[in-house]
VEXVEXSE-597623 format. One record per residue (C-alpha): residue number from 1; residue in one letter; x, y, z. Coordinates in steps of 0.25 Angstrom, whole numbers. Layout:
BEGIN
<atom num="NUM" residuo="a" x="X" y="Y" z="Z"/>
...
***
This chain:
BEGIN
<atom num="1" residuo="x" x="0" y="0" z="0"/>
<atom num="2" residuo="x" x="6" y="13" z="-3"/>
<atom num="3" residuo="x" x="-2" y="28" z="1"/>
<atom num="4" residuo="x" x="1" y="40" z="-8"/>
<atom num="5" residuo="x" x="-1" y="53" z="-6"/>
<atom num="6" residuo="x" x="0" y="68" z="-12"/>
<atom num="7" residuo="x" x="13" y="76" z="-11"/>
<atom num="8" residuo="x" x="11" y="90" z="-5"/>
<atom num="9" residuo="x" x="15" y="104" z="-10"/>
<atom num="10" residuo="x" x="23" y="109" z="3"/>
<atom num="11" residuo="x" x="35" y="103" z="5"/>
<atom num="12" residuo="x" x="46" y="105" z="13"/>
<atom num="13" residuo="x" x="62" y="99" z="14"/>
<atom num="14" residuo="x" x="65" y="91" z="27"/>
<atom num="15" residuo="x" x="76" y="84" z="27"/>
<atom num="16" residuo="x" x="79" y="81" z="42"/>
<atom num="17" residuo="x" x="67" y="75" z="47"/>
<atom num="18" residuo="x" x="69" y="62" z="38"/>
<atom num="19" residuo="x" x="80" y="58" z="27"/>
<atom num="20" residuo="x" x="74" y="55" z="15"/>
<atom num="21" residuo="x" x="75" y="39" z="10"/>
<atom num="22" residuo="x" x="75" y="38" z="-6"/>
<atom num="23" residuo="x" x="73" y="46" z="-18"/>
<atom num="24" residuo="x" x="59" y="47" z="-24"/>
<atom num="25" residuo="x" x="57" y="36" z="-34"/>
<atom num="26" residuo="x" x="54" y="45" z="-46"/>
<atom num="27" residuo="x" x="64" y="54" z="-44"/>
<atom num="28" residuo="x" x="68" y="56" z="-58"/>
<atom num="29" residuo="x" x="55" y="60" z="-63"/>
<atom num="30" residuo="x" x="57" y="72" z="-51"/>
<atom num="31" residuo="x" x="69" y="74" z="-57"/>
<atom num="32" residuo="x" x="64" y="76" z="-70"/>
<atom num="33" residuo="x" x="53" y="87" z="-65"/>
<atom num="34" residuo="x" x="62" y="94" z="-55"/>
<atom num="35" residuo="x" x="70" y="98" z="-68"/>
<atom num="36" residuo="x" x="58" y="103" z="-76"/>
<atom num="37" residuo="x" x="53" y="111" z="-65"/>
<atom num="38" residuo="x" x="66" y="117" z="-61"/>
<atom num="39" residuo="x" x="66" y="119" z="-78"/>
<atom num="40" residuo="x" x="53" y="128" z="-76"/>
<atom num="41" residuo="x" x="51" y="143" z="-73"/>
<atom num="42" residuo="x" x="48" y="147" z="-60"/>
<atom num="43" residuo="x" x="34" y="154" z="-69"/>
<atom num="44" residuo="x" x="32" y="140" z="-73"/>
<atom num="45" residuo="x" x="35" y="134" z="-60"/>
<atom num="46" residuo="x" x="24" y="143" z="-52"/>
<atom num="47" residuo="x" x="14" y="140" z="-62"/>
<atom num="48" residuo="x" x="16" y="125" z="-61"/>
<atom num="49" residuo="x" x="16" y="125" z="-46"/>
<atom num="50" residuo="x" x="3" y="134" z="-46"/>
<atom num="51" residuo="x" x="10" y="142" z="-33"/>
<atom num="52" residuo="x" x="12" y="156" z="-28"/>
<atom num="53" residuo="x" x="26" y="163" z="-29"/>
<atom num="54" residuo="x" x="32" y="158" z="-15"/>
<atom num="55" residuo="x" x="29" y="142" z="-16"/>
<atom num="56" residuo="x" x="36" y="145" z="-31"/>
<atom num="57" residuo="x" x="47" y="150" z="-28"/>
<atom num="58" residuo="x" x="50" y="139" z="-17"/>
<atom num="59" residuo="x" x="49" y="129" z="-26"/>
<atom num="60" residuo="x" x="58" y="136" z="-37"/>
<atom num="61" residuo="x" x="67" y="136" z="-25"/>
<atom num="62" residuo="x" x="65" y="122" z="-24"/>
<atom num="63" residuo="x" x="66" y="118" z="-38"/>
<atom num="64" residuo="x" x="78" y="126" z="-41"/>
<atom num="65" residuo="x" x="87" y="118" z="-29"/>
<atom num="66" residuo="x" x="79" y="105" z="-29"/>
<atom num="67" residuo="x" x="87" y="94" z="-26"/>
<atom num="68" residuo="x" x="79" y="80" z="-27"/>
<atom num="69" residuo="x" x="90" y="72" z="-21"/>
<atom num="70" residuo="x" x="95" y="79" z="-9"/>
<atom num="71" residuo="x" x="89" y="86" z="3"/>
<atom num="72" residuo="x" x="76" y="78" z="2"/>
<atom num="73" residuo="x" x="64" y="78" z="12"/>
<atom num="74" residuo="x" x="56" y="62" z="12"/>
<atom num="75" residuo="x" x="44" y="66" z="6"/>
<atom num="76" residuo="x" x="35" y="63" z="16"/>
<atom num="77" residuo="x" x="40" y="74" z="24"/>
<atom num="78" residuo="x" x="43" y="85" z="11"/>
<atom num="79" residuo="x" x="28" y="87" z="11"/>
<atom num="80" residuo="x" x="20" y="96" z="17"/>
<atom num="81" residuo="x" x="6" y="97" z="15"/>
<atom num="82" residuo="x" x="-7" y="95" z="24"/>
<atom num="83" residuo="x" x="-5" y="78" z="19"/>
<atom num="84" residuo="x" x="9" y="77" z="23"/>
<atom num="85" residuo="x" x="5" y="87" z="37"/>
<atom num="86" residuo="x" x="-5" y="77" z="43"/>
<atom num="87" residuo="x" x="2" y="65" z="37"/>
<atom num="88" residuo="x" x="12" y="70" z="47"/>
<atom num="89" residuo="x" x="25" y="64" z="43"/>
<atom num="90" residuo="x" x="32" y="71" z="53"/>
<atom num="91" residuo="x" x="29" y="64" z="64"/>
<atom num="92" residuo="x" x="29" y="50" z="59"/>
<atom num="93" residuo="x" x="35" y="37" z="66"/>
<atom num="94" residuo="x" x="45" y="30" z="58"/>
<atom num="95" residuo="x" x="34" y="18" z="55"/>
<atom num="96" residuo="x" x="26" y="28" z="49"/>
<atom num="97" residuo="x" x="37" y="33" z="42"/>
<atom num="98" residuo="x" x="39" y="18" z="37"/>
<atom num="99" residuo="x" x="26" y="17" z="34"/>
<atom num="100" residuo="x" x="24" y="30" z="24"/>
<atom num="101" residuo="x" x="39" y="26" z="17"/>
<atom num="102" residuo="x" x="32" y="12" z="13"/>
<atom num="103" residuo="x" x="17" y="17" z="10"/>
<atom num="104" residuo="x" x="17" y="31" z="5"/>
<atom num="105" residuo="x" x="21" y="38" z="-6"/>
<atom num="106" residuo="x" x="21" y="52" z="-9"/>
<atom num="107" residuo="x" x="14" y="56" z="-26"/>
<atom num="108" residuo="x" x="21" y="69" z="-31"/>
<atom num="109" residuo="x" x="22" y="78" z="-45"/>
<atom num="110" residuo="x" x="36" y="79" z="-41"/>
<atom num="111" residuo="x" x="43" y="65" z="-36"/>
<atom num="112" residuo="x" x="32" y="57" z="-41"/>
<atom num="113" residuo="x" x="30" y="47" z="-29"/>
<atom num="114" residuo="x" x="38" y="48" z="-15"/>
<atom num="115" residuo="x" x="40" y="40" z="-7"/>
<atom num="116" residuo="x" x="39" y="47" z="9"/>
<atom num="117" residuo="x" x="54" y="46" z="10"/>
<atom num="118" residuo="x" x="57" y="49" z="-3"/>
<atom num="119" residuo="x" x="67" y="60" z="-5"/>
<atom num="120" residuo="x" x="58" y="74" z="-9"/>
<atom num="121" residuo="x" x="62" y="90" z="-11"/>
<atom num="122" residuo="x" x="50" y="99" z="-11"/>
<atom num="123" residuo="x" x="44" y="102" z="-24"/>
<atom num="124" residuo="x" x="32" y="106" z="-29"/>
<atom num="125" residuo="x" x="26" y="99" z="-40"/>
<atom num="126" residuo="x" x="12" y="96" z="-40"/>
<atom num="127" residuo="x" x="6" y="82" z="-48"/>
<atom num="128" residuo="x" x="-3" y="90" z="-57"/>
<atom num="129" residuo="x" x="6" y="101" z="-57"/>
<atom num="130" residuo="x" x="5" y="106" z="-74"/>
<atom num="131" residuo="x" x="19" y="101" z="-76"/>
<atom num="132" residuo="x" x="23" y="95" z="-92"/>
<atom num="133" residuo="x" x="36" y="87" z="-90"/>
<atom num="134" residuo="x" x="40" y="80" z="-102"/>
<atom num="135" residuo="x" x="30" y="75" z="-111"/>
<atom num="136" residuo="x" x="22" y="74" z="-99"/>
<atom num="137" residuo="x" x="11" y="83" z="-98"/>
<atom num="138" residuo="x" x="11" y="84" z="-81"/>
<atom num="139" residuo="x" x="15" y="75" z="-70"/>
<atom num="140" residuo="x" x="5" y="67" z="-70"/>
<atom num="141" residuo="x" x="9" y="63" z="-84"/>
<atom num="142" residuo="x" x="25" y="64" z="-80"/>
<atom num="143" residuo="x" x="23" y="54" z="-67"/>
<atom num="144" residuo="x" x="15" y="45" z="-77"/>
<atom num="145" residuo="x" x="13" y="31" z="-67"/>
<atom num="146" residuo="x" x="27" y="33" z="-62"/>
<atom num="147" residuo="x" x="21" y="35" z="-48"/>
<atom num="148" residuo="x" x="11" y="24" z="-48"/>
<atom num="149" residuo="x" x="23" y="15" z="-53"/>
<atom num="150" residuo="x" x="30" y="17" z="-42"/>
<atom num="151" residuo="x" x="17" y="17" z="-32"/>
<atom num="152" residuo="x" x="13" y="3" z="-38"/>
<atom num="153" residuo="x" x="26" y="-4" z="-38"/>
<atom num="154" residuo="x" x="24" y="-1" z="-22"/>
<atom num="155" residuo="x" x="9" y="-6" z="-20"/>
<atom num="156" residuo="x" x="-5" y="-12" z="-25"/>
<atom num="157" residuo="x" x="-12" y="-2" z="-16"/>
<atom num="158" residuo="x" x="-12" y="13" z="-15"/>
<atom num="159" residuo="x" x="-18" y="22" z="-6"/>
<atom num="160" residuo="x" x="-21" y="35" z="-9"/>
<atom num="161" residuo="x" x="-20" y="48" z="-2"/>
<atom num="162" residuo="x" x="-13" y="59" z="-13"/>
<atom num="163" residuo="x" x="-24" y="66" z="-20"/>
<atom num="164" residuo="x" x="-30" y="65" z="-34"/>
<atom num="165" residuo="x" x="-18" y="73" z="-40"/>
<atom num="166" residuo="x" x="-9" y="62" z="-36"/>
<atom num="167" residuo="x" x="-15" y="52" z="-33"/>
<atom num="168" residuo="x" x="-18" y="50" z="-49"/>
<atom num="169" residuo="x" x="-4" y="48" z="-51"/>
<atom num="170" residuo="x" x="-7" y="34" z="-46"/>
<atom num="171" residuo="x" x="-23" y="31" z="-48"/>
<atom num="172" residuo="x" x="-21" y="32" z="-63"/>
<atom num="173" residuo="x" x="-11" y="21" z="-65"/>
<atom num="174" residuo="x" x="-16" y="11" z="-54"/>
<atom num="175" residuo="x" x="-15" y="-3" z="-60"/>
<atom num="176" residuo="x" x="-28" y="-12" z="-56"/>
<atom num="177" residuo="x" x="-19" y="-21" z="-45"/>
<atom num="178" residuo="x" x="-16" y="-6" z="-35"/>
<atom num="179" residuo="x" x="-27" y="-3" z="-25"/>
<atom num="180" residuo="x" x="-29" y="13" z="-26"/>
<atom num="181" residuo="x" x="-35" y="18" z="-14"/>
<atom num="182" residuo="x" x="-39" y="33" z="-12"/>
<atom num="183" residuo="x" x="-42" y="39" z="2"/>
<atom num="184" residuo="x" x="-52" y="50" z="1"/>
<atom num="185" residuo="x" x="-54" y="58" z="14"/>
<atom num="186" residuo="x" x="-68" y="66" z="13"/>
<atom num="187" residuo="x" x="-79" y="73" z="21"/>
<atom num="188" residuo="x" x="-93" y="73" z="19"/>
<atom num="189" residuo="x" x="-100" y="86" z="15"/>
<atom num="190" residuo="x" x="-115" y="88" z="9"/>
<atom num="191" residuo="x" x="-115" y="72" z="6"/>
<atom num="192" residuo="x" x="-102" y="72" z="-2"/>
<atom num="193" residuo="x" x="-88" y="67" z="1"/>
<atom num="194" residuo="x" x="-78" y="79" z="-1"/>
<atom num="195" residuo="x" x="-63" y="79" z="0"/>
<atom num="196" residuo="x" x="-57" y="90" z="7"/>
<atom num="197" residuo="x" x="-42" y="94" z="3"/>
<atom num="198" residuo="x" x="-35" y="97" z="18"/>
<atom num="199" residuo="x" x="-43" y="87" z="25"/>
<atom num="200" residuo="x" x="-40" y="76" z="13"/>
<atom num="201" residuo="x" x="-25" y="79" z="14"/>
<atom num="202" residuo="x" x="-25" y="80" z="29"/>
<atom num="203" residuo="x" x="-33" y="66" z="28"/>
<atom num="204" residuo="x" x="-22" y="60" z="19"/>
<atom num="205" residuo="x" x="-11" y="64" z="27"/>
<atom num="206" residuo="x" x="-17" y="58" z="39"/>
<atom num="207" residuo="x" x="-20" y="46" z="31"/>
<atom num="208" residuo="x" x="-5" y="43" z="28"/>
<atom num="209" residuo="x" x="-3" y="45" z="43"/>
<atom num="210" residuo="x" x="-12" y="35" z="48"/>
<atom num="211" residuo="x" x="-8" y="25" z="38"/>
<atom num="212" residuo="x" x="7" y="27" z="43"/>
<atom num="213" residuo="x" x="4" y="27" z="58"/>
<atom num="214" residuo="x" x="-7" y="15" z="54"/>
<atom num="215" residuo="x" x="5" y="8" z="45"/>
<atom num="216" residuo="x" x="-8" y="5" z="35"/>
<atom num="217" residuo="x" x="-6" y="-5" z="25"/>
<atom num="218" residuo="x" x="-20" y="-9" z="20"/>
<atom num="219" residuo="x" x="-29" y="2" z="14"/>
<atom num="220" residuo="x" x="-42" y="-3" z="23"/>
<atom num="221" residuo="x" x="-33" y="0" z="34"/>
<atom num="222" residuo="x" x="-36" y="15" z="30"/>
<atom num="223" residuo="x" x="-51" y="15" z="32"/>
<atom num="224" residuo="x" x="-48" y="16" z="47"/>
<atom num="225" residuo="x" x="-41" y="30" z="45"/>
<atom num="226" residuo="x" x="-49" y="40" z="55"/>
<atom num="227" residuo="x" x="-40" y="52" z="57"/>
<atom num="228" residuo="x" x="-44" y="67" z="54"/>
<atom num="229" residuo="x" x="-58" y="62" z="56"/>
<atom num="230" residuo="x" x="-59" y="52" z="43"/>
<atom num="231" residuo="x" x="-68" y="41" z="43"/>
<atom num="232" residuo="x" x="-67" y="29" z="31"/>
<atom num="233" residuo="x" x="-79" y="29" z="23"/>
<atom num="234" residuo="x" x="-82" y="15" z="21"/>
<atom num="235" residuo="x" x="-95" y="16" z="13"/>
<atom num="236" residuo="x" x="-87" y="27" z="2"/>
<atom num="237" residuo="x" x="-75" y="21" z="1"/>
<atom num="238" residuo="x" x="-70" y="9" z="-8"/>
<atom num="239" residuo="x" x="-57" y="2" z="-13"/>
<atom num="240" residuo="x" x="-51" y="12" z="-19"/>
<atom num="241" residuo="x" x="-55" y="24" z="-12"/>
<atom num="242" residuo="x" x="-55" y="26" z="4"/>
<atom num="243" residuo="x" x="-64" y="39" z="10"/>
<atom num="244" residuo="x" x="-61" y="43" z="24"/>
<atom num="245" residuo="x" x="-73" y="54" z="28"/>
<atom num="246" residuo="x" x="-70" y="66" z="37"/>
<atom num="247" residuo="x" x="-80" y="67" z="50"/>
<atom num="248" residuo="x" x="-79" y="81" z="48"/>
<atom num="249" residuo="x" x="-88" y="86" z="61"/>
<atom num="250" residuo="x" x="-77" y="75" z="69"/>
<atom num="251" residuo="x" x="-67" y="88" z="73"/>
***
């Protein structure tokens, strides 16, 4: 069984906390897009990341000294966002360490798929970022299956928590023998479902935690998740998708 997840924007550089263990498995194709970016005008560069002039002029800072072989963060501690904040990585206990290493992997525009001690610098580089490499039209074209290849060399069963934007990296090239199961955290509103973007990535990050503290291994040990007020949805849920409902009125 293998989890993935989303990248975040924010990133940071820490390289005391933790050494980094291996270089990211595609780190070729990184290479090859760390040299067209850097080959871009910073114009160019603003419009692709769709950011204002400070978060640009960062990451021109960073583009222009990147090194993707030295003074690396492991990427589950590179990122920042509200996943990776209540996924709490920080304060985990070697076994959940273990545990993340050997189940999780990390999708990203940039390095592809990570593994949590993989080697990262910051970078930004969204997947549907409007970026032609090649004869390839975007990233999606440019990744091709690559990511899936390597997800499916691993494991016949993959649980999902990255969003729609990444997540198709890998739902569009499952071969019928991989198990595909997507987790959808919702609440109740006027009689429909609805998904709310904090509470989903809070929910995600939290996920991945009690999977590690739980050491999970079968996804129907998932349906017993109960934190941030989430309850499995037994009567809406089915093989291939998992909804946990939010008690919204339970504080």
């Amino acid at each position: 069984m293998r989890i993935i997840i989303s990248p975040a924007k924010k990133m940071n550089v820490d390289t005391d906390s933790l050494p980094w263990r291996d270089l990211p498995v595609l780190l070729p194709k990184t290479e090859q897009l760390c040299t067209q970016l850097q080959g871009m005008s910073d114009a160019e560069l603003k419009k692709l990341w769709k950011c204002n002039d400070s978060i640009a002029a960062l990451n021109i800072q960073r583009l222009q000294n990147m090194d993707l072989h030295s003074r690396l963060t492991p990427a589950v501690l590179a990122y920042e966002g509200i996943q990776y904040q209540y996924m709490a990585p920080g304060v985990f206990t070697g076994q959940a360490f273990a545990y993340v290493q050997e189940h999780l992997r990390i999708l990203s525009g940039f390095y592809g798929i990570l593994k949590p001690f993989d080697g990262v610098t910051p970078y930004r580089l969204e997947m549907q970022a409007k970026l032609r490499v090649g004869e390839c039209k975007d990233l999606y074209a440019y990744w091709g299956n690559s990511l899936a290849k390597v997800l499916f060399a691993e494991t016949d069963c993959i649980v999902n928590l990255a969003s729609k934007e990444y997540s198709i990296c890998i739902s569009k090239h499952l071969p019928a023998n991989v198990r595909f199961i997507t987790c959808i955290f919702g609440e109740k509103k006027d009689g429909k479902i609805i998904e709310k973007g904090t509470m989903c990535k809070m929910a995600r990050g939290e996920m991945v935690r009690y999977m590690a503290e739980n050491r999970i291994e079968e996804p129907e040990q998932l349906k017993a998740f109960d934190r941030l007020n989430y309850r499995f949805d037994e009567n809406r849920s089915d093989d291939k998708l998992f909804l946990f409902i939010r008690d919204a009125t339970g504080g």
